[in-house]
C-alpha positions, 0 to 999 in steps of 0.5 A: 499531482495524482496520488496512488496507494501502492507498493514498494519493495523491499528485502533481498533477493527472492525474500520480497518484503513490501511497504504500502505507501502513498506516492505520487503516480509518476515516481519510481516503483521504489523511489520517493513516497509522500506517506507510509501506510502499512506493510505487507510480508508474503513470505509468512505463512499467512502473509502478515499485512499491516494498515494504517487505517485512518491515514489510509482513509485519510488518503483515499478521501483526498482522492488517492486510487490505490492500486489493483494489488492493493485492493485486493490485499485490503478485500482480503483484510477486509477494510472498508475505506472510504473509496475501497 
């Protein structure tokens, strides 16, 4: 099982709200997820983002790749993780 840190959707329509999870690489966008990371809330102004920094580690030394728009939100937050 290949293991991605991504996001997922939340909130209505035009007001996004997303959680960053850990989720298997063949489930759905907003489907089942395997463990909460943190949040991230765009729609503030600065974007609030919220980790969970030892399970992201945790999960980056199992080997999870976290996505491209993920990444970048831990660059901008400056988090160093164990693979980021």
């Amino acid at each position: 099982m290949s293991v991605r840190i991504r996001l997922t959707r939340k909130g209505t329509k035009k007001k996004p709200f997303y959680r960053i999870v850990a989720a298997d690489v063949e489930a759905p966008r907003d489907g089942k997820f395997l463990e909460a990371l943190g949040t991230y809330n765009p729609m503030t102004e600065p974007a609030i983002i919220v980790l969970n920094e030892e399970r992201i580690n945790y999960w980056l030394g199992e080997g999870a790749k976290p996505s491209t728009t993920v990444q970048s939100l831990f660059k901008n937050q400056g988090f160093k993780g164990a693979a980021a």
